[in-house]
N, C-alpha and C positions, 0 to 999 in steps of 0.2 A: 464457633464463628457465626456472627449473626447477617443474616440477612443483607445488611447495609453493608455491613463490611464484603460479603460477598459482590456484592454490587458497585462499590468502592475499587475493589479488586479489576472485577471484569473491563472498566472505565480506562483506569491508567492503559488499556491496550490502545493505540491507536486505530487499528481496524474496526472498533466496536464504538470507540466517542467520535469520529470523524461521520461514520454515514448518519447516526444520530445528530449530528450538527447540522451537518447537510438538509436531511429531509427535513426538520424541525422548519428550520430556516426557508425553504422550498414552496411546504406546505404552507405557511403562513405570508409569505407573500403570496400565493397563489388564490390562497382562502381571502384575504384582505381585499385584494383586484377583485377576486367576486363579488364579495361583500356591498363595496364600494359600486361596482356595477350593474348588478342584480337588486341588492336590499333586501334580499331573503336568510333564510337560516340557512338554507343548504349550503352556506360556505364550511358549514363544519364537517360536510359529507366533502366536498371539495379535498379542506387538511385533510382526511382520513384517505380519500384517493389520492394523493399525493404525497402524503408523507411514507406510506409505504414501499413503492418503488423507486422512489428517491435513493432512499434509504438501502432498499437491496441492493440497489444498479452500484451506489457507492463502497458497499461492502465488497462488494464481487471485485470492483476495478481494486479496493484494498489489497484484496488476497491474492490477484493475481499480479498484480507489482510486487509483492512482498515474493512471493515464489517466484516470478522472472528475476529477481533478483538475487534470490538466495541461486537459482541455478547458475546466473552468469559468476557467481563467486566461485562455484565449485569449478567450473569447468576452466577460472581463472589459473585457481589452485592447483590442477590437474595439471593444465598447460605448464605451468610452471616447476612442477615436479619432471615432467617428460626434458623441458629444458637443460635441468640440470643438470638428468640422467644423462642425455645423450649430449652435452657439452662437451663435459669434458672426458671424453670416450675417444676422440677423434687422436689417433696416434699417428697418421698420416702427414701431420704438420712437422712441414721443417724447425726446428728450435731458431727466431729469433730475437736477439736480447733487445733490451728498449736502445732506442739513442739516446745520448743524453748524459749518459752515467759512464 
């Protein structure tokens, strides 16, 4: 597996092409308003401080919605197991039939 395909691979995750969209996009407005502003080079030192924490702060908020989410599933699941269990357990109910029929 080469390189690109490696790289191909990593991409299809949304955790990994989303904060890359982000800062890119960040950075480059960010660098541009300098640019525009200033009229020096240093906007390229700008993107570089910029596109960085963009970019982590986006990953981080990725991964921690991805886990809050995977944990409200489980504990959905759980709930729902406990449900069952103790549903239909209860022998105290009186039997009665539907109306109707």
């Amino acid at each position: 597996m080469g390189i690109f395909d490696q790289l191909y691979q990593s991409l299809k995750n949304d955790c990994v092409r989303e904060p890359i969209i982000h800062g890119t996009a960040a950075a480059t407005v960010a660098s541009l308003v300098h640019f525009l502003y200033r009229g020096t080079r240093k906007s390229l030192l700008v993107w570089i401080g910029v596109l960085w924490p963009v970019a982590v702060g986006s990953s981080m908020y990725c991964d921690y919605s991805r886990i809050h989410e995977q944990l409200k599933n489980e504990q959905y699941k759980d709930a729902l197991k406990y449900q069952i269990v103790n549903e239909g357990t209860d022998t105290n109910k009186p039997f009665s039939p539907r109306k109707g029929y």
